[in-house]
One Martini backbone bead per residue (centre of mass of N, CA, C, O) as a GRO file, in nm:
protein
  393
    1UNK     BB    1   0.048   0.064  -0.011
    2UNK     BB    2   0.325   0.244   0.001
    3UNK     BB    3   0.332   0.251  -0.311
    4UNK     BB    4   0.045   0.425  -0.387
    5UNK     BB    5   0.076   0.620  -0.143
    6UNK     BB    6   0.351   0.673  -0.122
    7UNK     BB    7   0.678   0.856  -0.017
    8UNK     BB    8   0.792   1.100   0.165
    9UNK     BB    9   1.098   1.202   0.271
   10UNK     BB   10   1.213   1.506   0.540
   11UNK     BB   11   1.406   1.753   0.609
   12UNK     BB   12   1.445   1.959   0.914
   13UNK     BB   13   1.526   2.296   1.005
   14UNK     BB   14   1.541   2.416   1.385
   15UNK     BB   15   1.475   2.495   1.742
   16UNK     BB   16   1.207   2.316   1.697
   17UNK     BB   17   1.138   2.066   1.548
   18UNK     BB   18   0.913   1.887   1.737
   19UNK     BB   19   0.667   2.080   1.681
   20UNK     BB   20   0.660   2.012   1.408
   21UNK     BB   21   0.594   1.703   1.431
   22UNK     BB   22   0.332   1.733   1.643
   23UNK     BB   23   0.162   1.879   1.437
   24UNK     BB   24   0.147   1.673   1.188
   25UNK     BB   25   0.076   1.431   1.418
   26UNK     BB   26  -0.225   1.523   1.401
   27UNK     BB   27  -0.329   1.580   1.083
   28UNK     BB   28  -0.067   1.324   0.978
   29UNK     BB   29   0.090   1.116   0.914
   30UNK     BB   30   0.381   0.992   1.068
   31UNK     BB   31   0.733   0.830   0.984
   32UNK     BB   32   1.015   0.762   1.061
   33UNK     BB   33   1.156   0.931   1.307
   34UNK     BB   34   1.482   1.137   1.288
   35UNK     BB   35   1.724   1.253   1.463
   36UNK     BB   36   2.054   1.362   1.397
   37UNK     BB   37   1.996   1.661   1.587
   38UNK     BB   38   1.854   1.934   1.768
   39UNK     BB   39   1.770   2.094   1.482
   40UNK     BB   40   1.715   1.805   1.290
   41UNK     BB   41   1.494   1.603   1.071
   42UNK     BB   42   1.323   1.304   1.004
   43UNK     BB   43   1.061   1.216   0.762
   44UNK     BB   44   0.771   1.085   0.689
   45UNK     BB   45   0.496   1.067   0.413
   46UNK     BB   46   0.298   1.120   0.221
   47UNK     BB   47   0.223   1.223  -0.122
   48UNK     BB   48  -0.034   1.415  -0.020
   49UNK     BB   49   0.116   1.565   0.256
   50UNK     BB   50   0.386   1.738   0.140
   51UNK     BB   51   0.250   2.048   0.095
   52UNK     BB   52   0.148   2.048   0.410
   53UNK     BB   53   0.452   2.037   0.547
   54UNK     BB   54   0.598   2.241   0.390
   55UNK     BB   55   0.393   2.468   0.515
   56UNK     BB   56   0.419   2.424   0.801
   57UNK     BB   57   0.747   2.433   0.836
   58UNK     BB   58   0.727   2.739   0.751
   59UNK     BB   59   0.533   2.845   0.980
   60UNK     BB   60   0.794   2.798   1.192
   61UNK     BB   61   1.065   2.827   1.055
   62UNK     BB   62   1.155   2.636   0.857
   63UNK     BB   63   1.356   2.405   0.676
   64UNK     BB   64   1.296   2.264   0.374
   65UNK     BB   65   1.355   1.918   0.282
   66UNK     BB   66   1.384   1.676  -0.008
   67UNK     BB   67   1.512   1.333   0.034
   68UNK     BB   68   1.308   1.196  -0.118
   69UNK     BB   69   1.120   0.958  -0.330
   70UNK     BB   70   0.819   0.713  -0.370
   71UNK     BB   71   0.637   0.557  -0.616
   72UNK     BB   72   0.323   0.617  -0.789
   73UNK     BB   73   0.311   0.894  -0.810
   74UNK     BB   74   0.576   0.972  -0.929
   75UNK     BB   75   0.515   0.814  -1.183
   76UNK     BB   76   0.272   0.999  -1.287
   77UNK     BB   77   0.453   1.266  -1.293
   78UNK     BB   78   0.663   1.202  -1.463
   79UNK     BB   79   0.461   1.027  -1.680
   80UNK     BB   80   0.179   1.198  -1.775
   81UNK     BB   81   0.337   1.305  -2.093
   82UNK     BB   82   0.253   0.964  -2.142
   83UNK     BB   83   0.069   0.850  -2.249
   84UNK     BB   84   0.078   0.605  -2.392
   85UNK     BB   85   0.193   0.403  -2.194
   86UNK     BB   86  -0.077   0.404  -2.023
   87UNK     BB   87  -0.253   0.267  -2.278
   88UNK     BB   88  -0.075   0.054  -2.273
   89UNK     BB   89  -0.128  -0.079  -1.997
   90UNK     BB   90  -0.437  -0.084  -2.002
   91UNK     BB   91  -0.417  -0.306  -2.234
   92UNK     BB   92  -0.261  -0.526  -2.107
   93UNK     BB   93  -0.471  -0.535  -1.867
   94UNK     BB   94  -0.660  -0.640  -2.016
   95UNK     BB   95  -0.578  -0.859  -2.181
   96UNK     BB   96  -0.519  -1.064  -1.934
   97UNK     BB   97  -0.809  -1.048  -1.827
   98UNK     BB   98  -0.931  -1.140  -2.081
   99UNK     BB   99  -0.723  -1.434  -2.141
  100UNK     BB  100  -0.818  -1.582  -1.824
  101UNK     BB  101  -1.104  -1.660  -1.984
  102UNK     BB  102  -0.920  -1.824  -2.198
  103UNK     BB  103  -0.815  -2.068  -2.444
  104UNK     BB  104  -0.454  -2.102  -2.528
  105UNK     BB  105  -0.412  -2.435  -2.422
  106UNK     BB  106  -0.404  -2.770  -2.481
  107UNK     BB  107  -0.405  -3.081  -2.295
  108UNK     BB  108  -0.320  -3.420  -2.350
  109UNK     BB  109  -0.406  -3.697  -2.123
  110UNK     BB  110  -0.347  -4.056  -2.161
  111UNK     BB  111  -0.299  -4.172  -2.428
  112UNK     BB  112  -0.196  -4.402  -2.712
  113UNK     BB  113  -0.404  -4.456  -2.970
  114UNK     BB  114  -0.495  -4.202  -2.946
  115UNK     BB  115  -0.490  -3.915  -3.073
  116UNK     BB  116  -0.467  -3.609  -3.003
  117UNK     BB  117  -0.590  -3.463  -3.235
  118UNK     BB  118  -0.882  -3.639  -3.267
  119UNK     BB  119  -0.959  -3.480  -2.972
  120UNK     BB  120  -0.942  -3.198  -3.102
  121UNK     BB  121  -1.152  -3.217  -3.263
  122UNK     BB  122  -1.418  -3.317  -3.108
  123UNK     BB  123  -1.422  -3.041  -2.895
  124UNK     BB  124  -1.413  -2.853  -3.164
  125UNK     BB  125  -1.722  -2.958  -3.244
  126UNK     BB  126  -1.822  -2.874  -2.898
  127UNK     BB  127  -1.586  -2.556  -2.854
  128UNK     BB  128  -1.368  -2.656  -2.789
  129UNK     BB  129  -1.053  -2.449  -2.800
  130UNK     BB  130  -0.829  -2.226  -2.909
  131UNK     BB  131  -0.984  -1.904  -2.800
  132UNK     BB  132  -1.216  -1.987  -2.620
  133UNK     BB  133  -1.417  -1.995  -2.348
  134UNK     BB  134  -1.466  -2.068  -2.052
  135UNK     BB  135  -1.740  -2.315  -1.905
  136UNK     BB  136  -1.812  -2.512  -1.601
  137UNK     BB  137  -2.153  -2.517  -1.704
  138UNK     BB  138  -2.104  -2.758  -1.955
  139UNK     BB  139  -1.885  -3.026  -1.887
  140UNK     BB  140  -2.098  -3.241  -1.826
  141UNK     BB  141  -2.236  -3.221  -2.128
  142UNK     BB  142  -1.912  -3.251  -2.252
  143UNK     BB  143  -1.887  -3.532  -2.177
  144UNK     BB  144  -2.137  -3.689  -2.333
  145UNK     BB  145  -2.057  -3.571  -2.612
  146UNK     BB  146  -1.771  -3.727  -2.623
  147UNK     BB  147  -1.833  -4.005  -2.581
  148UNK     BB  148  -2.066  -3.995  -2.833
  149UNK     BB  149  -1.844  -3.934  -3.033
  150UNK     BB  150  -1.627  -4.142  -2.851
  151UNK     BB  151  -1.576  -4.466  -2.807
  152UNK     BB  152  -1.294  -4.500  -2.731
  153UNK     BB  153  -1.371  -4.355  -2.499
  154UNK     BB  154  -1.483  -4.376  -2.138
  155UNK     BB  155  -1.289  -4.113  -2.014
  156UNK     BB  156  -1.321  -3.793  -1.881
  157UNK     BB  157  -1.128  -3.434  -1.804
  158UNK     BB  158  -1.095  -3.153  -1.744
  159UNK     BB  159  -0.870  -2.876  -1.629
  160UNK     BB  160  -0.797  -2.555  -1.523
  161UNK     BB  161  -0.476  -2.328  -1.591
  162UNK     BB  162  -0.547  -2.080  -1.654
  163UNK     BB  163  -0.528  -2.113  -2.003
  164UNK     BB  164  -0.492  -2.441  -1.948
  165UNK     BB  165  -0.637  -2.737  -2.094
  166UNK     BB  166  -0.682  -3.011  -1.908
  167UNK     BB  167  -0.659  -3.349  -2.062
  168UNK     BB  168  -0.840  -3.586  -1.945
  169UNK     BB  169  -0.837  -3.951  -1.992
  170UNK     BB  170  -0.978  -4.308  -2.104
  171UNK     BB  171  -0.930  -4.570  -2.251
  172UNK     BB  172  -1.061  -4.826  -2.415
  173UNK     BB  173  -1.009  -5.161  -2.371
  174UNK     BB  174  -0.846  -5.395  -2.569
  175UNK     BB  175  -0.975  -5.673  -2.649
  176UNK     BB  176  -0.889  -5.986  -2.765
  177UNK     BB  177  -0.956  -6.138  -3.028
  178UNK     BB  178  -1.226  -6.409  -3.081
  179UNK     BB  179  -1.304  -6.682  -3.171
  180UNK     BB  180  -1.537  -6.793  -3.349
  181UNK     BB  181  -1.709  -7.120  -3.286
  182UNK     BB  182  -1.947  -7.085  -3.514
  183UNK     BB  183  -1.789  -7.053  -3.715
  184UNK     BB  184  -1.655  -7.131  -4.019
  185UNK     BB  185  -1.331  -7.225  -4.048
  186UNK     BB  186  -1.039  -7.234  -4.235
  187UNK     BB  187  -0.724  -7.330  -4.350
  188UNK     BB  188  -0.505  -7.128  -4.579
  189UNK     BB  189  -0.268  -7.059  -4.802
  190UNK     BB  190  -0.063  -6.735  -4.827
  191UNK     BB  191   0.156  -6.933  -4.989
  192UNK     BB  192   0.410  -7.055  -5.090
  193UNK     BB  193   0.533  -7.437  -4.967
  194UNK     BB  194   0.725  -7.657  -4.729
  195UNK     BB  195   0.622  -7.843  -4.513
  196UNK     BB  196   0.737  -7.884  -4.153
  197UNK     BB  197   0.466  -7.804  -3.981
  198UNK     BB  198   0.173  -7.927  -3.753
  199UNK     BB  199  -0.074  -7.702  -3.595
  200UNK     BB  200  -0.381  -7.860  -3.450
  201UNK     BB  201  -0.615  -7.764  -3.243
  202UNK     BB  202  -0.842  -7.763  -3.456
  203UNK     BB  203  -0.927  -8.025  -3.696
  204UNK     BB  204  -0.777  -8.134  -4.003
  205UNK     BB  205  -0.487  -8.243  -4.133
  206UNK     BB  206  -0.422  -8.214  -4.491
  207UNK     BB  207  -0.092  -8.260  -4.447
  208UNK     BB  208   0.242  -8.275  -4.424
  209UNK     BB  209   0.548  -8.314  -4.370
  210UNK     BB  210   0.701  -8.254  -4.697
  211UNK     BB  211   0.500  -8.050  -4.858
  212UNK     BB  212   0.372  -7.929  -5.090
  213UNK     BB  213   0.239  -7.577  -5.143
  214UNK     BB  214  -0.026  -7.356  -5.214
  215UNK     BB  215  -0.185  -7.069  -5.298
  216UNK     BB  216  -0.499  -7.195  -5.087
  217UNK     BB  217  -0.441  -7.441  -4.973
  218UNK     BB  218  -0.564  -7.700  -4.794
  219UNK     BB  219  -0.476  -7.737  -4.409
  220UNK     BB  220  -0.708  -7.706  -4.244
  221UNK     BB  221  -0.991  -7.797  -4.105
  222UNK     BB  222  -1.328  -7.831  -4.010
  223UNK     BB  223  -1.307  -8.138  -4.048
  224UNK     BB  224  -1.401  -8.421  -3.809
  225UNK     BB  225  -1.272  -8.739  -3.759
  226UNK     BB  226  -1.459  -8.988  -3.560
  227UNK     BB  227  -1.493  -9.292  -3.418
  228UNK     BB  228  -1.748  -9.207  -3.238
  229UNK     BB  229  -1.907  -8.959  -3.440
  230UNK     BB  230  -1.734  -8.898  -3.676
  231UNK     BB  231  -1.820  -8.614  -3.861
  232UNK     BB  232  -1.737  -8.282  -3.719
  233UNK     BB  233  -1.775  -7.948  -3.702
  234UNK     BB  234  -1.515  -7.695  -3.668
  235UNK     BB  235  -1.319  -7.424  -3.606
  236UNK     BB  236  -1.021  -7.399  -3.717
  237UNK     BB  237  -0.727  -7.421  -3.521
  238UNK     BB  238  -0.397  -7.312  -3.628
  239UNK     BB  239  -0.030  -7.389  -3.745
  240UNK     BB  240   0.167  -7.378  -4.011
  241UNK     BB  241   0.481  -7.445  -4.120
  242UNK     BB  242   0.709  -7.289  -4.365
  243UNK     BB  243   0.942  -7.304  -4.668
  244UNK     BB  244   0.997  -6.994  -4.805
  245UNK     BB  245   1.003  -6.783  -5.116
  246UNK     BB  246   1.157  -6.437  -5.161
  247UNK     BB  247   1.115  -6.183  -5.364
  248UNK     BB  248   1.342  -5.885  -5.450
  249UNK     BB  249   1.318  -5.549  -5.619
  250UNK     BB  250   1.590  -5.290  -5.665
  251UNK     BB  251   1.589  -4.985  -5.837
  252UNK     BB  252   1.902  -4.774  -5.906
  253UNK     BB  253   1.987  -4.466  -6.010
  254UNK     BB  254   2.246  -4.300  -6.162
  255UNK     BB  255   2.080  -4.070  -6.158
  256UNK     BB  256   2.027  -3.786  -5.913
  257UNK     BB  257   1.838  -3.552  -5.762
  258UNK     BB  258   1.906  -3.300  -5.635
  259UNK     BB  259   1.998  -3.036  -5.355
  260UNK     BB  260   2.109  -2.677  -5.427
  261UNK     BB  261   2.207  -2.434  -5.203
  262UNK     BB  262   2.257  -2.071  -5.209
  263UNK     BB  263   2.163  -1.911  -4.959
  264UNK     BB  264   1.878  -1.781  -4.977
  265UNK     BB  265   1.711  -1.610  -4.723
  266UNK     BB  266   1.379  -1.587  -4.641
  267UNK     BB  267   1.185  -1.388  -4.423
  268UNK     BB  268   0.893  -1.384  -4.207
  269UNK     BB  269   0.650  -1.196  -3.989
  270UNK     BB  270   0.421  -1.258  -3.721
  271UNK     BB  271   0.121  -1.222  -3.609
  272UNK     BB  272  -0.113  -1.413  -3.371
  273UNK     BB  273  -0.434  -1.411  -3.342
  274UNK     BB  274  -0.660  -1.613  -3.274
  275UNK     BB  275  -0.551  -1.756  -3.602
  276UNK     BB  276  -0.436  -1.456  -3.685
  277UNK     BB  277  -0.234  -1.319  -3.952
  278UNK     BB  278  -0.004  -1.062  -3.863
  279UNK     BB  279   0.201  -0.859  -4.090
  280UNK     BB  280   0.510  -0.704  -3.931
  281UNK     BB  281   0.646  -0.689  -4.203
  282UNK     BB  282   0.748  -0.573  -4.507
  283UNK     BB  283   0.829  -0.803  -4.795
  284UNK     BB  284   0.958  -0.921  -5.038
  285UNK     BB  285   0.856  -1.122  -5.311
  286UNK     BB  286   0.870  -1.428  -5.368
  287UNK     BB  287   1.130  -1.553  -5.616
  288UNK     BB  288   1.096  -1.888  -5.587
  289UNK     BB  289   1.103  -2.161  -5.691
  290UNK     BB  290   1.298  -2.314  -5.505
  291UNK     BB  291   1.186  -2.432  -5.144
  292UNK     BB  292   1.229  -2.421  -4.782
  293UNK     BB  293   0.951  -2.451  -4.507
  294UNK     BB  294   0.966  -2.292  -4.214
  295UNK     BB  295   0.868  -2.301  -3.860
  296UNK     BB  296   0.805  -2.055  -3.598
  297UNK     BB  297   0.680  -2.059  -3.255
  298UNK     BB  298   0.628  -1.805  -3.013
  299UNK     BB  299   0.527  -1.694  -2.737
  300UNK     BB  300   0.381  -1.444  -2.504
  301UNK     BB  301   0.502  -1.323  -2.188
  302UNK     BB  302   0.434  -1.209  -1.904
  303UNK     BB  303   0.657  -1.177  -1.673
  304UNK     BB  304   0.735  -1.475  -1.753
  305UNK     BB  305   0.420  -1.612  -1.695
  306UNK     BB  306   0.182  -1.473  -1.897
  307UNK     BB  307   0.025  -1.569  -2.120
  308UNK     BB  308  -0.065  -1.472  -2.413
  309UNK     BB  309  -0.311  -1.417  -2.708
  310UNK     BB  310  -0.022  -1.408  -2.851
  311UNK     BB  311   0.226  -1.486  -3.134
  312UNK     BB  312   0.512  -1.530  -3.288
  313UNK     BB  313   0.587  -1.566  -3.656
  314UNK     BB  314   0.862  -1.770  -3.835
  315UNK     BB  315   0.924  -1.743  -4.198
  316UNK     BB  316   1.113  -1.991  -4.394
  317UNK     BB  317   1.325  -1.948  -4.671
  318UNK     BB  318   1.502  -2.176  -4.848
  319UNK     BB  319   1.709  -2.187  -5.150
  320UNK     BB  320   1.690  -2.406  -5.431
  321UNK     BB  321   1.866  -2.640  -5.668
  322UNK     BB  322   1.895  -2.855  -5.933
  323UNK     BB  323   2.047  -3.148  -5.914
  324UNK     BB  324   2.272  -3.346  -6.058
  325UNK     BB  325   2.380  -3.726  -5.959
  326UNK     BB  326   2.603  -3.952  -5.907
  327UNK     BB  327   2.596  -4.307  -5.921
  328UNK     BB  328   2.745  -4.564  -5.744
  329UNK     BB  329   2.750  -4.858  -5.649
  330UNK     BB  330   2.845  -4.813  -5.337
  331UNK     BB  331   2.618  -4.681  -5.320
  332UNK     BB  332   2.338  -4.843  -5.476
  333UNK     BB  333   2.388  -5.059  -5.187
  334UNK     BB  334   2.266  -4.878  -4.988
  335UNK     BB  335   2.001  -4.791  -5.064
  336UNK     BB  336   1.916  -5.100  -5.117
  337UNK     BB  337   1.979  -5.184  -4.816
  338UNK     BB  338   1.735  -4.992  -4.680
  339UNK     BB  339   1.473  -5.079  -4.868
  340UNK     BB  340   1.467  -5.356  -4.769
  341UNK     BB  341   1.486  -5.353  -4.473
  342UNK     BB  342   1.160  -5.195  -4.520
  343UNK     BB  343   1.027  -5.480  -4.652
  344UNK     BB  344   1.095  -5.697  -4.409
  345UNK     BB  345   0.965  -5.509  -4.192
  346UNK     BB  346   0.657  -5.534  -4.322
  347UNK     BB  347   0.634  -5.806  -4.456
  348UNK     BB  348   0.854  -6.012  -4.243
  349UNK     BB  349   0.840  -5.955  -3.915
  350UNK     BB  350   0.731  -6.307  -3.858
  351UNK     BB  351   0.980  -6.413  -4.012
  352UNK     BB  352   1.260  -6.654  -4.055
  353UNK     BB  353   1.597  -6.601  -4.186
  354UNK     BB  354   1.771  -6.886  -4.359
  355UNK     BB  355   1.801  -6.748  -4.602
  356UNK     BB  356   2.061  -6.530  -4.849
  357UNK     BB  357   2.025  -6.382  -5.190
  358UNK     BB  358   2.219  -6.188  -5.379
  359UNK     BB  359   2.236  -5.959  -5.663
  360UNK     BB  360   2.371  -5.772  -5.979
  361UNK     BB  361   2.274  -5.535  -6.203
  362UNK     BB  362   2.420  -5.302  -6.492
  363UNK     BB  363   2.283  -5.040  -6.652
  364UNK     BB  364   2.232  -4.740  -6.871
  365UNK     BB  365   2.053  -4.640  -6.589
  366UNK     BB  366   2.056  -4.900  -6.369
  367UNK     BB  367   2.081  -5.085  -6.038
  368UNK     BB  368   2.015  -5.392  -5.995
  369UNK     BB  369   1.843  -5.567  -5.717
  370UNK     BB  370   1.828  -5.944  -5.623
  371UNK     BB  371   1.626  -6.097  -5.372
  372UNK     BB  372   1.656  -6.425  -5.183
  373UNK     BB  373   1.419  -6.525  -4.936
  374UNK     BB  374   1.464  -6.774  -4.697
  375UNK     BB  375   1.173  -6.876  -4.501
  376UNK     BB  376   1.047  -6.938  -4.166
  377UNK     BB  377   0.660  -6.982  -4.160
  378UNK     BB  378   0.347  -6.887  -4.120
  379UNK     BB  379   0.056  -6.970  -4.350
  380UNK     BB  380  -0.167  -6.943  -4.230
  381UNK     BB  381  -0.522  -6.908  -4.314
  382UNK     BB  382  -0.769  -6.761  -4.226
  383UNK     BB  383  -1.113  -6.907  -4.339
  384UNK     BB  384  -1.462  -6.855  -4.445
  385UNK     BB  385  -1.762  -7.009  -4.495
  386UNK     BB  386  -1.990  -7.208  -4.662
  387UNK     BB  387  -2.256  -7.439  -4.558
  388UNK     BB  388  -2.541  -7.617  -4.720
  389UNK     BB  389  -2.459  -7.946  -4.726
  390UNK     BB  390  -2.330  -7.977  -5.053
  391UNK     BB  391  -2.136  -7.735  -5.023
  392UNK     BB  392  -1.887  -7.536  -5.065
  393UNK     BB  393  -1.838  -7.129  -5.053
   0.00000   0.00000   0.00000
């Protein structure tokens, strides 16, 4: 408070000094009173009682003078005749005021499989955005529409921390898919190989190790003979093993398009007010042909704790120019097996490579590799059936 309504220390010199500091402290408040010898002394008052203080001590016969000052009245005085500067100020108290009742940041949390963006879009279909206003007394409604709107999620719940809306989730539990028992299903080959094993958990099996088969060919039956029952059908369940042969071909061409930069950058910065991007400089218009863009988003902050309801974007365009590039056979050995390596993890992350073996061709515009791998995997694919007494379809 005694910054709001200033101080003002004061020192007196008289022949009775206490006269004068008595009369004060009957009219006005009076602080820190300190004599530093028997004709002089030193007090505060507030800087509204400056005046009168000033007064009363020449109407006694006093020398009077302002040993210091300090306050927001001093601020006022001093920078009265700088309107901008207080308009500016109660502009930025405005923002504060008007920010601290808006979402300026959604923070998602608890999800693994639902992406946040996913969440944020269903949000915002029903009002929570970054830019719209807080309020308390509809969260229970948007928490019920938020529900049948996103059946993967089971449980929400929003809490807002100043500007920031903190999404708590619950993602709905997955439970592992189980075969149906009702349904007919066999089980048949999804590639050509030669039967190692066969796991037959249910079903009847139609192959034997050491059996070629093809792709389509039934491996496990549902149908299955029993000496006490004869044939009964069940949906046939398990794994056949089998060594299979995979080819891949990655053609690398000899001459590369690359990028080639010139050094030439291009900035251009923006405000960004709830979601409106007001351009910062005039910049001269952007005249590359071919340019990588960068974008760079910095929030702002008052006395750097309070984030304010605008940030600034800083937009890079670096140009570059198309330039051919020669590839070497062992440059185009290392290209070609960084492709099979996510070709093989893609398509046969679940088999056991058992050999490989791989050879390069070179023609006049590009190497080809062609790589052969022997693998053993499960072949087994299940497949539902219809059966109407006289055939399967």
């Amino acid at each position: 408070m005694s910054f709001f309504t200033g101080d003002v220390t004061i020192r007196i010199c008289s022949s009775r000094p206490e006269a004068v500091i008595n009369k004060l402290r009957y009219d006005i408040p009076v602080r820190k009173i300190k004599k530093t010898d028997g004709k002089t002394a030193e007090f505060t008052v507030n800087s509204k009682d400056k005046r009168y203080a000033a007064e009363t001590s020449r109407a006694y016969g006093a020398d009077f003078c302002v040993v210091s000052e300090r306050g927001f009245p001093l601020l006022v005085s001093k920078y009265k005749k700088r309107t901008g500067m207080f308009i500016g100020l109660a502009a930025a108290m405005f923002l504060i005021f008007y920010s601290s009742g808006l979402i300026l940041e959604i923070s998602v949390e608890g999800n693994t499989y639902v992406s946040s963006s996913d969440i944020r879009k269903t949000l915002s279909s029903l009002g929570i955005t970054e830019g719209s206003r807080k309020n308390n007394e509809i969260l229970e409604h948007l928490y019920n529409s938020f529900l049948l709107a996103e059946d993967r999620i089971s449980w929400i719940s929003i809490n807002y921390d100043g500007t920031v809306a903190h999404v708590e989730v619950k993602e709905v539990q997955q439970v592992p898919k189980m075969l149906d028992r009702d349904k007919n299903i066999n089980i048949i080959a999804k590639c050509d190989g030669i039967v190692r094993r066969v796991d037959a958990l249910d079903g009847g099996k139609e192959v034997a190790p050491g059996e070629t088969v093809t792709k389509g060919q039934l491996l496990i039956s549902s149908f299955l003979e029993t000496r006490r029952t004869g044939t009964i059908m069940k949906a046939a369940r398990g794994s056949v093993w089998a060594s299979t042969v995979h080819n891949f071909e990655v053609t690398v061409p000899k001459i590369e398009t690359v990028k080639s930069y010139t050094g030439d950058v291009h900035t251009a910065k923006y405000l960004k007010v709830l979601g409106v991007k007001i351009p910062l400089s005039f910049a001269s218009p952007l005249h590359y042909s071919y340019f990588d863009k960068s974008f760079e988003e910095s929030p702002c902050f008052l006395l750097g704790r309070f984030k304010m309801p605008f940030s600034v974007i800083k937009e890079t365009d670096i140009e570059y120019k198309k330039a051919q590039e020669n590839i070497d056979a062992d440059r185009a050995a290392k290209i070609a097996a960084a492709e099979i390596a996510g070709r093989i993890e893609s398509e046969l992350s679940a088999a056991e490579i058992i050999e490989r073996a791989e050879r390069m061709e070179e023609t006049e515009e590009a190497y080809v590799f062609t790589y052969e791998l022997t693998c053993l995997e499960n072949i087994g694919e299940e497949v539902e059936f219809v059966f109407d007494g006289e055939g399967l379809t």
